[in-house]
N, C-alpha and C positions, 0 to 999 in steps of 0.2 A: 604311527601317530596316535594318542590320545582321541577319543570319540566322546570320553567322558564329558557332559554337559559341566557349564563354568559352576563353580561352588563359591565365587565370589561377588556374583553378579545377586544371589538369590533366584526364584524361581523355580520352575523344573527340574528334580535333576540334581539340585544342592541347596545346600544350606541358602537362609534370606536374611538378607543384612538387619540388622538388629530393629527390631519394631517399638521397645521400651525401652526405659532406662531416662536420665536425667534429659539426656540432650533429646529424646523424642518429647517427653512431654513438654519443653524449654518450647518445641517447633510447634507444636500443635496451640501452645500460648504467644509464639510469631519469637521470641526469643532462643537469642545462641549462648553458646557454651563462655564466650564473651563478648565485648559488645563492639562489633563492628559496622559499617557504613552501610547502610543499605544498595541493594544491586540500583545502578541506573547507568546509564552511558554518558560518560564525561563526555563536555564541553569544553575543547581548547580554545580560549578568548584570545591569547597570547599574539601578536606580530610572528611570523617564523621569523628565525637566524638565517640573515641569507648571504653569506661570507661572497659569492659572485658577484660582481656589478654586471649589467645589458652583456656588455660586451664578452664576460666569462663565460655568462649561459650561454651565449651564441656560439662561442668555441667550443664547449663541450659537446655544444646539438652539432653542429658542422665536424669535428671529429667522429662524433659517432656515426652520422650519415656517409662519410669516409667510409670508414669501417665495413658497412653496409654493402656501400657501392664497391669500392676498389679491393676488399681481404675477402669478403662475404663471412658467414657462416657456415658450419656444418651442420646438417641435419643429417643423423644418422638415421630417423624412421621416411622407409619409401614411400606411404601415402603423404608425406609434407612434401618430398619429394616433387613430386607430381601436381600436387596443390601449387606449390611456387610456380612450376611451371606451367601449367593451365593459367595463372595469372599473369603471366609472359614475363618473372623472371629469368635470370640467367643460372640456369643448374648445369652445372657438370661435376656428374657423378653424385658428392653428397655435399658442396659447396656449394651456395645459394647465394649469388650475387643481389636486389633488389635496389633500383633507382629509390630517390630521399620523396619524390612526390609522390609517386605508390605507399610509401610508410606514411607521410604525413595526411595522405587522406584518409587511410585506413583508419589512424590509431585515434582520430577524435569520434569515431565512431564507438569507442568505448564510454559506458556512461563514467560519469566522477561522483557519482553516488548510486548505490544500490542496498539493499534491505538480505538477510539472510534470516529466514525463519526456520527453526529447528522445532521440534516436536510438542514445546513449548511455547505457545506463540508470543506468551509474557517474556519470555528471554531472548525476543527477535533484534537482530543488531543493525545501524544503520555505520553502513562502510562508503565513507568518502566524507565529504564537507570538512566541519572542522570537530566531530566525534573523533576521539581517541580510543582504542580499546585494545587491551590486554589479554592473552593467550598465556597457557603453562608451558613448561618445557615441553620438546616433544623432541623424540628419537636417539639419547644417550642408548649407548651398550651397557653401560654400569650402573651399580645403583649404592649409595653411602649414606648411613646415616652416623648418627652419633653413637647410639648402641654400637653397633658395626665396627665404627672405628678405622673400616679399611675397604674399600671399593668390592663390588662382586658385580656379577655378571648379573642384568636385572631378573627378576622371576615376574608369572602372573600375578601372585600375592604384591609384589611391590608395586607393582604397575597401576592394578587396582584402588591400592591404596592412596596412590599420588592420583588417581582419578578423584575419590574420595574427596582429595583436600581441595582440588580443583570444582568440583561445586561445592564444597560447603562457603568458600571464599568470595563474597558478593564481587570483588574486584576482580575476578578474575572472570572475563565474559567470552572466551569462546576454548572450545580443547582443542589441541592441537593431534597432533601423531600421538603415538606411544609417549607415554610422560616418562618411562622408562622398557627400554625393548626386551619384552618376554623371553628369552633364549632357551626359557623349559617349555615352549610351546614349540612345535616343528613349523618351521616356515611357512610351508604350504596350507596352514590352517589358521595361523596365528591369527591374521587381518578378521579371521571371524570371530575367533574367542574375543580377542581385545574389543571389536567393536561390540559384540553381543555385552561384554561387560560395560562398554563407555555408555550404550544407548539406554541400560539400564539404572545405571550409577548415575547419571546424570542430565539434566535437561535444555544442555546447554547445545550451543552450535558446536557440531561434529566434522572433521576430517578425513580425507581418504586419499592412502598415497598411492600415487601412479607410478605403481610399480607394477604391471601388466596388467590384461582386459580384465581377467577374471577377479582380478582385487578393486578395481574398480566397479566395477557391474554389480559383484556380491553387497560393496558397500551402498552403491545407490539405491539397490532392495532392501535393505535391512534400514536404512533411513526411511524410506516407504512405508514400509511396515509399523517399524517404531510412531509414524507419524499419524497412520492412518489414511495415507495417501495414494489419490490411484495417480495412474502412468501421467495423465491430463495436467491434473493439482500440482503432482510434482515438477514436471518440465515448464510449469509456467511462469516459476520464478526460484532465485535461488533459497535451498533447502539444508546446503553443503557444501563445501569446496576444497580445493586441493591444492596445495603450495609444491611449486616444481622448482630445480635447480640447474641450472646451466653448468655443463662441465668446463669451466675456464682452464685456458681460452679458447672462445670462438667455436663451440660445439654445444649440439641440444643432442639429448641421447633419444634411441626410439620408444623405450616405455613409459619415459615422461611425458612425450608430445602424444602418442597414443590414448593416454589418460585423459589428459587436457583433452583434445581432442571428441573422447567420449563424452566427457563432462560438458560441455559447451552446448553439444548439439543437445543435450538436452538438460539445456536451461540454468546450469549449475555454473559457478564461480570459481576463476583460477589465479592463482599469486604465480606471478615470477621473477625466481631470485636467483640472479649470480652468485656465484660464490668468490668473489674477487679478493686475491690475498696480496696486497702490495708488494711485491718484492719477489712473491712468487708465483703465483697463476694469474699476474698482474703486472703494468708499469710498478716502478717504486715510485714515482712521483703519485698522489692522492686525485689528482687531476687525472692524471690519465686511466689510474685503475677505475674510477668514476665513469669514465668515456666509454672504458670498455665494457663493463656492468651496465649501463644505458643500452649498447649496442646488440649485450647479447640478449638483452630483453625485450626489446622494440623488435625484433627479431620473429621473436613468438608471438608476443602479444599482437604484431600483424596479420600473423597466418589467421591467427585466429579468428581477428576483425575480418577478415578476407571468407573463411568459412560459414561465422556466423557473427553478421553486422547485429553490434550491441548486444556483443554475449559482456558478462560479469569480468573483467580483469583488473588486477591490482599489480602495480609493479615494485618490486621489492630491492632493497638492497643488505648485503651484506658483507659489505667493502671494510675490511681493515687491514692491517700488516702483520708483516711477521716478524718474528726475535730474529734480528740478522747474523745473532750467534751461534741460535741453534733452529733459527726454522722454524720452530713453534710456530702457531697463530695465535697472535696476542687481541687482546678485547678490550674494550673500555677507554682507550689510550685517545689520546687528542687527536691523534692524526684519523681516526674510527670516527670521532664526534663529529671534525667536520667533513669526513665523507658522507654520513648521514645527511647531517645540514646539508650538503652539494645536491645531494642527491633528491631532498624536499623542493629543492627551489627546482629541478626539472622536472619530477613529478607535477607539478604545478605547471612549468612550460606545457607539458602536453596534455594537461586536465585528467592526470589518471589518480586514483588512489593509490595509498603508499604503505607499504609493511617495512618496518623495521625490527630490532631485536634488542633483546634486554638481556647481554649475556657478557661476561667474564672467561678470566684464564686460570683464576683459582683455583686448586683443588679442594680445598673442605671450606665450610663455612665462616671465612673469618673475617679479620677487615679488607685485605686484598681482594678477598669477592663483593665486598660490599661498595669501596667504591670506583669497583669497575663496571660493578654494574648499576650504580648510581651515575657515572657517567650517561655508560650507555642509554638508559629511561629517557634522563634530561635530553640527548642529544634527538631523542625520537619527539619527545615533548616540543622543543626548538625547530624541528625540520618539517611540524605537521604532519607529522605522523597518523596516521589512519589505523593500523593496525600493528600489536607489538605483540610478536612472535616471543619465546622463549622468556618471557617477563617474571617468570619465577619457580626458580628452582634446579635453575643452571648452573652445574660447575664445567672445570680443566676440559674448555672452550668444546663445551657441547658431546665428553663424554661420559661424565657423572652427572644424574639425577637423584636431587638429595631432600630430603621431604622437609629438616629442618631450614635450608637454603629457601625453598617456597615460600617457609611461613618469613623469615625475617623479609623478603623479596613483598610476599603481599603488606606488610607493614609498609614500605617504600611505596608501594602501588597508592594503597591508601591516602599517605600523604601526599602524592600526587593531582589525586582525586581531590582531598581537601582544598589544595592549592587553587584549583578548579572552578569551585565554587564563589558566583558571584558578589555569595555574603559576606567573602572575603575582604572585600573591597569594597563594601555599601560605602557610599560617600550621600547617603542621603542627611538632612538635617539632627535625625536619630541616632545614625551611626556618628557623626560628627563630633554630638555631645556637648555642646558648647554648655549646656543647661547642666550637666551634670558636672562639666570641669568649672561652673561655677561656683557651685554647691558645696563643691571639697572645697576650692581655696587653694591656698599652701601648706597649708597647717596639716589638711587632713587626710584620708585615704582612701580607695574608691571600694574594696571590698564590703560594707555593710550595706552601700547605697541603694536605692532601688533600682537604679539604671544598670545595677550589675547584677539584683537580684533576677532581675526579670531574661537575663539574659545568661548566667554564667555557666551553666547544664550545655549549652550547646556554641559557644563564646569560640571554644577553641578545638583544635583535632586530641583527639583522646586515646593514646595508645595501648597497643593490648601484646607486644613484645617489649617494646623500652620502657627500661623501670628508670624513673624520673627522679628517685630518692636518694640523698646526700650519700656522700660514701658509708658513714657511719651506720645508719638505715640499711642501707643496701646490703652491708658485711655481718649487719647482726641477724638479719634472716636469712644466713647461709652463703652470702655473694658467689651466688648463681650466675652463669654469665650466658651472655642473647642465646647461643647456641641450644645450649642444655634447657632453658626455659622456652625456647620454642619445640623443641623434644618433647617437653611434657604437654606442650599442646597437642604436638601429631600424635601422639596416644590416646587423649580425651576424643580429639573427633575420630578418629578412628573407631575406639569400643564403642562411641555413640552415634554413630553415622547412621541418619537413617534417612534411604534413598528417595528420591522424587517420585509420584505416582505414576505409575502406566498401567493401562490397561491390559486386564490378566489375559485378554483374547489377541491383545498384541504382542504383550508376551511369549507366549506360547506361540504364536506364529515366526515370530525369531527365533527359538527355541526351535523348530520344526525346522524351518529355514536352516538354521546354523547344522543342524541333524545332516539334513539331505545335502547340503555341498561339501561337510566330511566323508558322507558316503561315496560324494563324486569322486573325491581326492582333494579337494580344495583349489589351489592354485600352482602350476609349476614356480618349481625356485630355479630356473636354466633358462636367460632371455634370447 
């Protein structure tokens, strides 16, 4: 394995992300490279879509409580094991049977709102109510851009760099996993270089996959650290948290639940997502794969409640179908939207907060990615969505991570946002305008008036990927198309990225830190 400290992070050890240049002094005068929406946390006002009536949700909750009672689940780690049955479920062996009134007292023990403060406490996020908020891709093997031309295996440098765009982008409020997975770092280290890079590169809310203790534990110290945090600060509220995946069907593996697990008892926050594919690790009716996605998540999120009353949980869905030709997992599709929606309105029956996904089956960036994952947004937008995973920069259904895909993805985020916005909708006397549509008449026209002067700078959303100008326009300055002109964005902030402040004693204590668990060996790759 490599021991060499990260040379992309800056710091100790390597090279530091550019300190001059256009886009630092643009930051230093509160200006970007161009002009987008400032960071805040949208407000969904919206009614959700709730395609169930009474009677749906009840079938759903009563199938999944089935499920519970009479199929049970797997749990493959022995301490849950034992946990179900100290709670006088029904275990035999790794099957966990649990009565529907033990689940249903458990799970309103989880709050429907919680706070996640990251090292940054201006970038703290509020998950549940009716906040919506947006995550980068996280965990593709591949990595394509336009240069490229054709898929590769991710590196550090790529990884880095989609961190990069993932703070510079106000819309984008929390990082998820690997934005793309390093495969020139050796396994057993990797979780430390990435996060030594993400804690540095960025000050947003951080991630840590459960994928065993040591990957865990290293990352809850290196948040620590980053933070300033002793063991007390940090376990008293959440800091971080980890998204886990159910093996459908009907199975929890043991290094996921052991994470969670970790993370709970001490104070941190946990998403849990099925991976529900209709047709294949699922019913093909959307109904039931929904039931069974409910089932195997009520599942976990009890133990949990059960270990520790009002730890942080989100439950998650990631229910769509597959190509009945060839299998594939398809994304974006109608039948996806309203598994989403299904799945908001029982999120809601049991007052938990909700993660959805912003993802496509496209492989390069084109319109087929665009409105698959313009579905997908809308459908998380519609279902009350809390938290959207992979919201930009996902291709060919979450194995390519593409940096031009991000930026056209945060343009969609954006408008989202705008959409968002109460101004939208003033129906006060001013926004109405009766006074100024007197004023023009018929005859005349509203652009010179004051009621537009005073207003027209901030009137409407202002984009910084779609070029708005007639064809004619558009062809004679080269007719460039989204792709390639978001290309030359991902190079501008890239040569001009320059990182968020930490302190140089923190620094160097991660640094140190990242040192001594290489020296350890890092973490086994053998569970």
């Amino acid at each position: 394995m490599d021991d060499k400290l990260p040379d992309v992070g800056g710091g100790r050890g390597g090279r530091r992300v550019r300190s001059g240049g256009r886009a630092a002094n643009a930051a230093r005068r509160g200006e970007d490279l161009f002009k987008q929406m400032p960071w805040r946390l949208p407000v969904n006002y919206d009614q959700p879509t709730e395609p169930l009536d009474e009677q749906g949700v009840a079938a759903i909750h009563d199938g999944a409580m089935r499920i519970l009672e009479e199929t049970g689940i797997e749990f493959l780690n022995e301490e849950a094991q034992a946990l179900f049955r100290e709670a006088g479920c029904l275990v035999d062996g790794t099957n966990v049977k649990m009565d529907r009134e033990w689940v249903m007292e458990m799970i309103p023990k989880a709050p429907d709102e919680f706070t996640i403060t990251p090292r940054n406490p201006d970038r703290e996020l509020v998950i549940g109510g009716k906040h919506i908020l947006f995550g980068n891709v996280s965990s593709p093997p591949n990595y394509y851009d336009v240069d490229l031309g054709q898929k590769m295996p991710g590196t550090r440098e790529q990884c880095a760099n989609l961190i990069k765009l993932s703070q510079y982008f106000n819309c984008i409020h929390f990082v998820g996993g690997y934005p793309v997975e390093p495969v020139d770092i050796h396994a057993s280290v990797r979780h430390l270089d990435v996060l030594y890079d993400k804690l540095l590169l960025t000050d947003k809310v951080a991630h840590a996959y459960s994928l065993g203790k040591e990957r865990v534990e290293d990352v809850m110290e290196m948040v620590k650290i980053a933070g300033g945090l002793d063991e007390e600060e940090f376990s008293a509220k959440p800091h971080m948290f980890t998204n886990i995946n159910s093996t459908s069907p009907l199975k929890h593996d043991q290094p996921m639940i052991d994470g969670c697990l970790r993370l709970i008892r001490r104070g941190q926050a946990v998403i849990v997502t099925p991976f529900t594919l209709a047709g294949a690790m699922a019913p093909v009716t959307m109904t039931g794969a929904v039931t069974l996605s409910i089932a195997e998540a009520l599942a976990a999120i009890t133990l949990f409640q059960y270990v520790q009353p009002g730890c942080c949980c989100v439950i998650g869905t990631f229910t769509s179908n597959v190509d009945m030709k060839s299998g594939a997992p398809a994304f974006g599709t109608p039948e996806y939207m309203r598994a989403t929606q299904i799945t908001g309105q029982m999120a809601r029956f049991y007052g938990l907060p909700m993660r959805a996904s912003g993802v496509c089956a496209a492989n390069v960036p084109d319109g087929q990615s665009i409105w698959e994952t313009s579905n997908s947004l809308w459908s998380a937008v519609q279902s009350g969505t809390n938290m959207v995973y992979h919201a930009a920069g996902w291709l060919e259904g979450g194995l390519i991570a593409c940096p031009e895909k991000l930026i056209m993805d945060c343009e969609m985020l954006q408008m989202i946002q705008r959409y968002m916005e109460p101004s939208v909708w003033d129906a006060s006397p001013d926004a109405i305008a009766v006074d100024a549509i007197n004023e023009v008449g018929p005859s005349g026209h509203f652009f010179g008036i004051q009621h537009t002067q005073d207003r027209y700078q901030t009137a409407f959303y202002e984009p910084f990927v779609s070029d708005w100008r007639n064809f004619e326009a558009w062809n004679a300055s080269g007719g460039v198309r989204t792709p390639e002109r978001a290309n030359k964005l991902f190079k501008q902030i890239i040569e001009e990225f320059e990182a968020p402040p930490l302190e140089e004693s923190r620094r160097e204590a991660l640094a140190d830190f990242v040192e001594r668990r290489k020296a350890e060996g890092g973490a086994p790759t053998d569970f």
